[in-house]
C-alpha positions in Angstrom: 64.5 65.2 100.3 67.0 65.2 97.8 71.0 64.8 98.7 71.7 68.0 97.6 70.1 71.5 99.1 68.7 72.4 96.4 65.4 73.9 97.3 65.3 77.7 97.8 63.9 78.4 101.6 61.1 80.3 100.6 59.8 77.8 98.2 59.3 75.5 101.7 56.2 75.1 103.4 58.0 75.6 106.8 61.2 75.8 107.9 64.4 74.1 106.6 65.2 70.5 108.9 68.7 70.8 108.0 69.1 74.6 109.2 71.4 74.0 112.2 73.6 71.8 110.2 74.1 74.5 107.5 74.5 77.2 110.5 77.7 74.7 110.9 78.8 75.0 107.3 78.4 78.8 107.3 80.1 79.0 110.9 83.1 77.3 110.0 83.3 79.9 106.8 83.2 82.4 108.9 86.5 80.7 111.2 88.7 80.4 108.6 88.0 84.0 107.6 88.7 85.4 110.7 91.0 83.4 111.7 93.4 84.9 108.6 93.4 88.2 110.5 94.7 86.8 113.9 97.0 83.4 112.5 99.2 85.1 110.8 100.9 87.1 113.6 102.3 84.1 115.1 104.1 83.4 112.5 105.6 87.1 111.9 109.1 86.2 113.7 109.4 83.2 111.1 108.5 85.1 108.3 110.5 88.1 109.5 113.8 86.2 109.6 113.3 84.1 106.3 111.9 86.5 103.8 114.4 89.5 105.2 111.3 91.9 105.6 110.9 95.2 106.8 108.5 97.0 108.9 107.2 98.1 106.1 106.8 94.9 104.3 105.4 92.6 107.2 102.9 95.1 107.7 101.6 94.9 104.4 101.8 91.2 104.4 99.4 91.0 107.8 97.2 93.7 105.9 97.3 93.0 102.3 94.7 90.5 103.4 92.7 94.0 105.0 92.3 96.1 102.0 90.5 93.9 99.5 88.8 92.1 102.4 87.3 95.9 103.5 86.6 97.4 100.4 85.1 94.7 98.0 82.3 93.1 101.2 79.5 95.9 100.3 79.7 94.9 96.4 79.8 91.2 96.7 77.4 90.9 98.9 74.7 92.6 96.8 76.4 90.4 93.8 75.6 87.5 96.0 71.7 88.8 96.8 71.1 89.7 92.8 72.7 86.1 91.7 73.2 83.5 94.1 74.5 83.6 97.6 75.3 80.5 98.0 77.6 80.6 94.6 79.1 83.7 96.5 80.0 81.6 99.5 81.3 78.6 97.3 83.2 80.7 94.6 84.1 82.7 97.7 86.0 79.7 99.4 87.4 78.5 96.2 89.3 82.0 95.3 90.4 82.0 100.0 91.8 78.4 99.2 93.5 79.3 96.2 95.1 82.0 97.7 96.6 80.2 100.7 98.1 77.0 98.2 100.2 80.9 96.6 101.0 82.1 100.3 102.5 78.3 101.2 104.5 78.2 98.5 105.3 81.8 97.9 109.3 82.7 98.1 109.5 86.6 98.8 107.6 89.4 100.1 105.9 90.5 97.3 104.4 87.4 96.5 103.3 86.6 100.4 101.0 90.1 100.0 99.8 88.8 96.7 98.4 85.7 98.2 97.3 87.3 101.1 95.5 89.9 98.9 94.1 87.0 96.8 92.3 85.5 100.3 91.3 88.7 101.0 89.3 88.5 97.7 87.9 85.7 98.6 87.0 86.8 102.4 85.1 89.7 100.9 82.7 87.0 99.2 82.2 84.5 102.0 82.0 87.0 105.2 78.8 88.3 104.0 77.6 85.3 102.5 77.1 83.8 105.5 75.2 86.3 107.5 72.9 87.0 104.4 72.5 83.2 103.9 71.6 82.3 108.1 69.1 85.4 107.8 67.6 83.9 104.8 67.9 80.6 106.2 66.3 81.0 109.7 62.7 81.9 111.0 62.5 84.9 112.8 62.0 83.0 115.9 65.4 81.2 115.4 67.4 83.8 113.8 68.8 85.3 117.5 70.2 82.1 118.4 71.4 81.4 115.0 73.2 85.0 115.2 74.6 84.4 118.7 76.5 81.5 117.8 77.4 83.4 114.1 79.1 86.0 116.7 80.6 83.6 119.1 82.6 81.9 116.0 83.8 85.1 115.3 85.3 85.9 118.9 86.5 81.9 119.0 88.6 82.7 115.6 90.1 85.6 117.5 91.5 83.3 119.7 91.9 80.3 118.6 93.8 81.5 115.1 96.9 82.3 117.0 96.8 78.4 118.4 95.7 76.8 115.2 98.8 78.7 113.5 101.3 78.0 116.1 100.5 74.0 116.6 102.2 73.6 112.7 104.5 76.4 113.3 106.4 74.3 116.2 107.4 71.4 113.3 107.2 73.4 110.3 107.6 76.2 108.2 105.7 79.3 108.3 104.1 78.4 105.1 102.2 76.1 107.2 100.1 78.7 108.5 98.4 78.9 104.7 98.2 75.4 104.6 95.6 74.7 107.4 93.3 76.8 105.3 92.8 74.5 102.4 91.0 71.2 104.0 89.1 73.5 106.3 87.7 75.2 103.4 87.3 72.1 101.2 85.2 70.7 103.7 83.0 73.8 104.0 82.9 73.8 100.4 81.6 70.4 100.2 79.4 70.3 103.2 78.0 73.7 101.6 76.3 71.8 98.3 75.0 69.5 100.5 73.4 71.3 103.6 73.0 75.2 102.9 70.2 75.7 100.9 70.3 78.3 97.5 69.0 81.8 98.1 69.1 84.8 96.1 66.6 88.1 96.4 63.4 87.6 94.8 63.0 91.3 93.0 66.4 91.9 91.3 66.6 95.5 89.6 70.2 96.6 88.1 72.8 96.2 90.1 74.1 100.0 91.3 77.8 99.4 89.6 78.9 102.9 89.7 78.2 103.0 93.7 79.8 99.6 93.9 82.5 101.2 91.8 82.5 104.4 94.6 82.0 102.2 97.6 85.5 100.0 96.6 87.4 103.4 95.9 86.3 104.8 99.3 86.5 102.0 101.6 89.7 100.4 100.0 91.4 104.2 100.2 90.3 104.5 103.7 92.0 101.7 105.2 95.0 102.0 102.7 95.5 105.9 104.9 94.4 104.2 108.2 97.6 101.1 107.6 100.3 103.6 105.6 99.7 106.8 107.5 99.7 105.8 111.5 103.0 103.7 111.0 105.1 105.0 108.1 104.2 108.6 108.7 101.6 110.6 106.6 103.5 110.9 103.3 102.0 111.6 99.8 100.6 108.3 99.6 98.6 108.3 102.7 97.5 111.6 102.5 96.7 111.0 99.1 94.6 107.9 100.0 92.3 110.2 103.0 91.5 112.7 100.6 90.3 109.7 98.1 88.1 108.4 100.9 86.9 112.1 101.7 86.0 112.9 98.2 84.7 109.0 97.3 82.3 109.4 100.3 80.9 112.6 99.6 80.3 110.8 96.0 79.0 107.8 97.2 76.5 109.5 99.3 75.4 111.9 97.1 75.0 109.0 94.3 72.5 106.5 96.4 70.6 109.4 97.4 70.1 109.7 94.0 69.7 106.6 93.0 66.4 104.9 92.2 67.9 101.0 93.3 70.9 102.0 95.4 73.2 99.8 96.7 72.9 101.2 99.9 70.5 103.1 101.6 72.1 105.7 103.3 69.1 107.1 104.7 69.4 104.0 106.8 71.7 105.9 108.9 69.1 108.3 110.0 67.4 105.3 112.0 68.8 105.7 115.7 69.3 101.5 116.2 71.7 101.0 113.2 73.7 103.9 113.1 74.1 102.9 116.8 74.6 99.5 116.1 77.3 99.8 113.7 79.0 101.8 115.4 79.2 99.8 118.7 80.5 97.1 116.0 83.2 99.3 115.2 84.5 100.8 118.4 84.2 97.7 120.2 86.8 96.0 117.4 88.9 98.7 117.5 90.0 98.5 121.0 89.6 94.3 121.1 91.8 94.2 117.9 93.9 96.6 118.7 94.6 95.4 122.5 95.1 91.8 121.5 97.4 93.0 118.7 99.9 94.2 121.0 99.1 91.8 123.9 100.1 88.9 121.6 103.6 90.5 121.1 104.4 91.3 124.6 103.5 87.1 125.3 105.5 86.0 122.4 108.8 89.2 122.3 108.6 89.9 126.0 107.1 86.4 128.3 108.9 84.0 125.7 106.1 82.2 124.4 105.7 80.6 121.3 103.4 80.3 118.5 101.8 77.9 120.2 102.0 78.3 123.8 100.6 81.8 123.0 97.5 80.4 121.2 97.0 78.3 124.2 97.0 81.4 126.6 94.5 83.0 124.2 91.9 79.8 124.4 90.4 81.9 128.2 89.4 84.6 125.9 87.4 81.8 123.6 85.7 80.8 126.5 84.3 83.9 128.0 83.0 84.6 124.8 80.8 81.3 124.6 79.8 82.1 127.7 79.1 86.1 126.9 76.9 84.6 124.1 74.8 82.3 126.3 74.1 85.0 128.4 72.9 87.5 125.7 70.7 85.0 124.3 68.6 84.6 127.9 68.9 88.0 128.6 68.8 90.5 125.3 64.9 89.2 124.8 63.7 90.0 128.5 66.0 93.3 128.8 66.3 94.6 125.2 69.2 95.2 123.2 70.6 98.7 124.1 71.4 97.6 127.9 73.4 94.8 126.8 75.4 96.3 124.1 76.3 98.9 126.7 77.0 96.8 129.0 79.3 94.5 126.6 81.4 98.1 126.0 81.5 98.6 129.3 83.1 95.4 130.1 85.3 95.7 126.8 86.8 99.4 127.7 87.5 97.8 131.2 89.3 94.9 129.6 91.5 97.2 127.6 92.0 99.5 130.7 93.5 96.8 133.0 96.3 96.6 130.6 97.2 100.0 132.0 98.8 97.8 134.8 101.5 96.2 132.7 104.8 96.7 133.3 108.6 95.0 132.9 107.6 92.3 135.8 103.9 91.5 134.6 103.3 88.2 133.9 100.4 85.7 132.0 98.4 86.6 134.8 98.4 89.9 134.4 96.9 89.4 131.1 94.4 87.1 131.6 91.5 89.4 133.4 91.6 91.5 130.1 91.4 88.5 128.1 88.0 87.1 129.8 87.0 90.6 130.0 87.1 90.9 126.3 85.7 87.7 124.9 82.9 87.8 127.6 82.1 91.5 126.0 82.7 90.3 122.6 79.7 87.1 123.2 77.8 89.5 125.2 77.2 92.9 122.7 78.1 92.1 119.2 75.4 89.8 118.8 72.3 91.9 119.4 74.0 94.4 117.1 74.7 92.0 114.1 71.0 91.0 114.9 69.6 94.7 115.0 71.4 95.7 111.4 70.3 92.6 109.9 66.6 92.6 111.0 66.4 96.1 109.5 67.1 95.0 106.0 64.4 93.3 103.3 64.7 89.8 102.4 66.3 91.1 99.0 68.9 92.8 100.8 71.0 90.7 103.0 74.0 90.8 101.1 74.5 94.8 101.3 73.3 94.3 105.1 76.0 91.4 105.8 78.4 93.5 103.9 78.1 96.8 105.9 78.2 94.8 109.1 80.9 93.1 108.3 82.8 96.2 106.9 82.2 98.1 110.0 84.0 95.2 111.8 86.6 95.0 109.8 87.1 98.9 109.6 87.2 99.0 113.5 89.5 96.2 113.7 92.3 98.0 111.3 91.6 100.8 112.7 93.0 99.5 116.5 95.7 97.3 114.7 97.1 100.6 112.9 96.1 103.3 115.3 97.3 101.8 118.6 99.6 99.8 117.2 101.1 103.0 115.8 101.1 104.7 119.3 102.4 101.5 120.7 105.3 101.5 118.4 105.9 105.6 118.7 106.0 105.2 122.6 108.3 102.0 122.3 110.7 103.9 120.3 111.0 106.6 122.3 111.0 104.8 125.6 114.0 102.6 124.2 115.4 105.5 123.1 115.7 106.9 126.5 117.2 104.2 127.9 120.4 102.9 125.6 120.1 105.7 122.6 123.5 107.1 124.0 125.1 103.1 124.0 124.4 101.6 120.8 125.6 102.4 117.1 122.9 104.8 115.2 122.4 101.6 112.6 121.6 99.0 115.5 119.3 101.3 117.6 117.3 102.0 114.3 117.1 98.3 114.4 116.4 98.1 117.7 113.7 100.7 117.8 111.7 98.8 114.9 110.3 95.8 117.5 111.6 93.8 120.2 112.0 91.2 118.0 114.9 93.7 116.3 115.8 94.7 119.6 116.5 90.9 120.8 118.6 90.6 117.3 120.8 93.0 118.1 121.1 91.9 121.4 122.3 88.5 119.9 124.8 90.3 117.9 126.2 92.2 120.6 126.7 88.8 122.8 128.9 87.6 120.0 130.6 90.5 119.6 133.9 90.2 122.1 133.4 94.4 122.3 130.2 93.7 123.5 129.5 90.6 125.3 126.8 88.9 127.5 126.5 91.4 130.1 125.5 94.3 127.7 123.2 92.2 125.7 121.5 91.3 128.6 120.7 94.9 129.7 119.2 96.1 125.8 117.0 93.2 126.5 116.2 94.0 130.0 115.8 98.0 128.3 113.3 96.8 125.3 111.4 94.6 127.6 110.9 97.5 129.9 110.0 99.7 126.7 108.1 97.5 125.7 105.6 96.7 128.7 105.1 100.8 129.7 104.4 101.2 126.1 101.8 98.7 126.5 100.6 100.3 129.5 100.6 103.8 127.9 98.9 102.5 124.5 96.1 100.4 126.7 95.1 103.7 128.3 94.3 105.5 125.0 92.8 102.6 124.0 90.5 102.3 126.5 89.3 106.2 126.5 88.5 105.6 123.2 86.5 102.4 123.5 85.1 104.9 126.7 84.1 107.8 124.7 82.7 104.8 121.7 79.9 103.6 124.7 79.4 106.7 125.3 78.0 107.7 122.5 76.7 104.2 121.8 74.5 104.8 124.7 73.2 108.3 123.1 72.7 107.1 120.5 70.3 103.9 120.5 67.0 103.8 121.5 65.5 103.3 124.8 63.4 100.5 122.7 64.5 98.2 120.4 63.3 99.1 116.8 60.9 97.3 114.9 61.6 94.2 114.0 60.7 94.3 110.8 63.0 95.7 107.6 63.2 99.5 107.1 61.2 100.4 104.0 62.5 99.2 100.4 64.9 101.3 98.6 62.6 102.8 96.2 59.9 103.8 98.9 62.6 104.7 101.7 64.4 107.1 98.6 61.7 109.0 99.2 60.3 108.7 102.3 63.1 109.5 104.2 62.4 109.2 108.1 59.3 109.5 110.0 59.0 112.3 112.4 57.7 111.4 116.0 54.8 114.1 117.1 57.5 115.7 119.8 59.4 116.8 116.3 62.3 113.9 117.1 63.2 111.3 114.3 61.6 108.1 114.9 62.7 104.7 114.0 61.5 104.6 110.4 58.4 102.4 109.8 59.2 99.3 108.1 57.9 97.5 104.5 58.3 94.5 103.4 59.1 90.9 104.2 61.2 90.1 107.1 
């Protein structure tokens, strides 16, 4: 065998020997790229204080990474199946690694969101890269394990980005926090050439640019309203942004249906298992993303932590999720999927619920049972959903499929970051409001209202001020910690009647038996096939063609 993987997997006579070694290159991918979504809030203090940013601004540098990362996945990942999805992954960690060596050395905020944006580029190529590539890569009898531990990456880079980020952060600059990027994706880089074999789709028509074209306008519009509107109020520019979505969906559909080699088969939808699937992808980030958004600030503003002593506190959550994963791998084959995806949201909608119980004396402690809840959840349901969408797409598909799992995930992810953390910051605001409106100066309660972290800078102001003093900075502390946790409280309920009312209809939704196994029918034939009716006059989960 030569040094290099440079055999195509379906050229083989059986099954790749190295497979579990590239499921290790394309795992550690996959950290780095989510771990870019959760690092970075760590270090939000730092940045706060030497860039001079706003609300505004450090919420475009956490999600300047979002909207390219969002909209570009569905495009690039059928790029990847029509020319090479391994070049996608490599050219894909090239453009992340690039962008990080700008974000350590950028000097202002404009330039932080630029880099940011550039690895978000770069995340759009490599996140479905390597779910197209381990489908591609695995035998059928594999690919569920292979999946499982795909999805328990992804819940370990939920935790562990916050402690990866805050180990540099307690020596060094912020900038560090761009800088443990680069070897990590040198060394996937590398390792890539040498263990993940080449893979492209065998029958490559034209590539559908103008839905590619629609799909970018849409999805990148959409989470541009869900970031600007929630927090900075729904101006021109957000409005602006949903009725871009609105109209570029309506287009987009009405274009594949048309289509004769669409990039997506929207028919798809119609099939009970993957519109059910995705969508229990993206309720169940939407409450885990959003919860551990705001649970990360009330352990860093509020209990004191720091970067690193807060990514320490998140490593339970890491945990549970290994151990959600091992148990959906014995059990999803004996009792199907649909129990344990409901199941998982169950758990997940309790997690979020506990939260309900913070309050201005809550400690670590209080945090940890929704912590285990969630990653246990996370191990236990996202799996057999990734593994559902995936098995329902043809070999010369796994790009687009990779791509709208991976969008769903990261649409329900901003979602809960913009959404709750919007409610979050609208109750915090007028709880502290309530409480020392009528004490401080119109200027430093703006200030104050912002964050806590504003909040415990004007605190330090008013302990040097000899008009003020130690005393009175000690109770707008005291008042923005006690904002702070009810809005958590307050927030976490919402949250969790949400994730509620998304199992709900997650359980409506999917079948009482799992669907085929095997791809839904090409695009051509499904174009006009549609979906199969079942004799009772319900739709039935469309009959599959083609090579699974």
């Amino acid at each position: 065998m030569s040094v290099f993987a440079s055999m195509p997997v379906d050229r083989m006579s059986g099954p790749y020997p190295r497979r579990w070694w590239a499921l290790l290159v394309l795992c550690l991918s996959l950290l780095i790229v989510v771990m870019a979504n959760t690092s970075l809030t760590v270090a939000a203090p730092d940045m706060t204080r030497d860039l001079g940013l706003d609300s505004s601004q450090l919420q475009w540098v956490i999600d300047g990474y979002t909207v390219p990362y969002a909209a570009l996945m569905l495009l690039l990942g059928a790029v990847g199946d029509r020319y090479s999805r391994r070049g996608g992954l490599i050219a894909g960690l090239v453009v992340f690694a690039a962008g990080a060596v700008l974000g350590s050395t950028a000097h202002s905020a404009n330039a932080v969101i630029a880099a940011r944006a550039v690895m978000g580029v770069g995340a759009a190529t490599i996140m479905p890269a390597t779910l197209s590539l381990l489908v591609a890569t695995f035998p059928r009898a594999e690919r569920v394990r292979a999946i499982t531990a795909w999805t328990a990456t992804s819940g370990l880079a939920v935790a562990v980005g916050p402690l990866v980020a805050g180990w540099p952060l307690e020596g060094h600059a912020w900038g560090s926090t761009f800088l443990i990027n680069i070897p990590i994706a040198l060394v996937a880089l590398v390792a890539a050439l040498f263990l993940v074999p080449p893979s492209r789709a065998e029958r490559r028509g034209r590539l559908d640019l103008v839905g590619g074209l629609l799909s970018i306008v849409t999805v990148g519009s959409l989470v541009y309203a869900i970031i600007e509107g929630p927090h900075f109020g729904w101006g021109t520019g957000p409005v602006t942004g949903a009725a871009t979505a609105a109209v570029g969906l309506l287009l987009f559909v009405g274009w594949e249906l048309r289509h004769p080699q669409p990039l997506v088969n929207v028919r798809m939808f119609r099939v009970r298992s993957f519109s059910g699937s995705m969508l229990a992808v993206l309720m169940f980030f939407l409450g885990t993303f959003g919860a551990l958004y705001y649970a990360t600030q009330h352990l860093q503003f509020v209990l004191g932590y720091g970067p690193l002593a807060t990514g320490v506190r998140l490593l339970p959550l890491a945990g549970a999720v290994f151990a959600g994963a091992a148990l959906t791998g014995l059990a999803t084959p004996r009792l199907g999927m649909k129990p344990m995806v409901v199941a998982g949201m169950a758990l997940g909608t309790a997690g979020v619920l506990l939260l309900t119980r913070i309050d201005a004396g809550s400690g670590y402690a209080d945090f940890l049972p929704s912590f285990l809840l969630l990653g246990f959840a996370i191990g236990l349901s996202v799996a057999p959903c990734t593994d559902t969408i995936m098995g329902l797409f043809p070999e010369n598909e796994l790009g687009v499929g990779g791509g709208l799992n991976d969008t769903a995930l990261e649409l329900g992810g901003s979602l809960g970051i913009a959404v709750l953390g919007s409610i979050l910051a609208t109750t915090y605001r007028g709880n502290l409001a309530g409480a020392v409106g009528s004490h401080l100066p119109p200027d430093a309660l703006r200030i104050a209202q912002d964050s806590v972290g504003g909040a415990l800078a004007v605190a330090q102001q008013i302990a040097a001020d000899p008009a003020g003093g130690p005393q009175q900075a000690g109770q707008l502390v005291a008042a923005a910690h006690r904002s702070f946790a009810d809005a958590v409280a307050h927030t976490s309920l919402i949250g969790g009647i949400v994730m509620a009312v998304g199992a709900a209809l997650v359980l409506l939704i999917l079948p009482a038996r799992d669907a085929s196994r095997r791809p839904v029918a090409g695009v051509a034939a499904a174009a006009g096939a549609g979906v199969a009716t079942a004799a009772g006059g319900e739709p039935a989960e469309q009959v599959p063609v083609g090579r699974g």
